[in-house]
N, C-alpha and C positions, 0 to 999 in steps of 0.2 A: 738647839736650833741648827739647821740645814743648812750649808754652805751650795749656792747654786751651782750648776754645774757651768762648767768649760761651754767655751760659744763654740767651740769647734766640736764637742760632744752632741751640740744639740744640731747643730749643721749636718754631725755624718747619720744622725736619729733619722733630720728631715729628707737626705738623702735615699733611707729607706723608707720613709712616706710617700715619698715623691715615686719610687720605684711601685708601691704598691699601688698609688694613684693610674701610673701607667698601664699597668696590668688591670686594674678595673676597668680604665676606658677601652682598653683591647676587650673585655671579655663584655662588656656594654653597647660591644659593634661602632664604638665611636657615638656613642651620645653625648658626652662630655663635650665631645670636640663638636658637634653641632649646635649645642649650646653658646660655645664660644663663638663661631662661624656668624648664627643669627646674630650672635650680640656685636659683632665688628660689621655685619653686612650696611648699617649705614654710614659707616667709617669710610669703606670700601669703595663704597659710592659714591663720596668725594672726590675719590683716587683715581677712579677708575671708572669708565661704562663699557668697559669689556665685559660680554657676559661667558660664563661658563657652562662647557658644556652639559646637559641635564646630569649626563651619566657621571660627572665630577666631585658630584656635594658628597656622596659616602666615601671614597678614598681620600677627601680632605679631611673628613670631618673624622675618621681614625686616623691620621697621622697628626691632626692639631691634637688628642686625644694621648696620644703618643707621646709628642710633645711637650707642650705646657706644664705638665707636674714637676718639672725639671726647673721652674722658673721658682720652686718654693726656696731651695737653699739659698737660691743665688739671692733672691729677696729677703732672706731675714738674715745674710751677711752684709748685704747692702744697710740694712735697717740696725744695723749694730751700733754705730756709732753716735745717730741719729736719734733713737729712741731708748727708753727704759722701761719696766714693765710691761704691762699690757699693752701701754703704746708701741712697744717693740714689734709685739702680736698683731698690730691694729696695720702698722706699718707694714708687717711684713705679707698679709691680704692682699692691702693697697699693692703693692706693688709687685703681687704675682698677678693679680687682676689685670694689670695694668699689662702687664708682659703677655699677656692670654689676649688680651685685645688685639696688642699690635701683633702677635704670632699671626692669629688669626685672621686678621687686616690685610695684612702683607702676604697672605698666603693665595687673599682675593682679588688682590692687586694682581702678584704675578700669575695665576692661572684664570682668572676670570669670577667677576662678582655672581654670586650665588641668587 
């Protein structure tokens, strides 16, 4: 039987996921990150009825792109202590999810809803 591995093993693993996540959404023109973008735009709209300028939603939506896969490790170290198993895994979704929203949110807030 397998002894699991180190959480710091699997942290610096998710840190090169996280790296290759970014390099997809740079090579995806920022799809990723316009997914994010729709998905907080009616967040944003609580926040905010500044609109942004037309020609703003592609240079958001590669730097949310950019962004956000960086929110993997820092959530499934947060999810450490909190979770076991798969809920570790379930946990640590949740709460890149969740950091992708408000990235994305806040990014609509300060330059204008999309």
């Amino acid at each position: 039987m397998s002894t699991p591995a180190p959480a710091r093993w699997i942290a610096l693993r998710l840190l090169g996921v996280a790296g290759l996540l970014a390099l997809a959404g740079l090579l995806l023109l920022g799809l990723p990150g316009a997914f994010w973008l729709a998905l907080a735009s009616p967040l944003a709209g609580l926040l905010t009825s500044q609109q942004a300028p037309p020609d703003s939603a592609w240079p958001m939506a590669i730097l949310v792109a950019l962004i956000w896969p960086w929110g993997l490790p820092l959530a499934y170290l947060a999810a450490l202590p909190l979770a076991r198993g798969w809920r570790r895994g379930l946990a640590t979704l949740a709460g890149m999810a969740g950091m992708a929203l408000l990235l994305a949110a806040g990014m609509q807030v300060a330059f204008g809803r999309l």
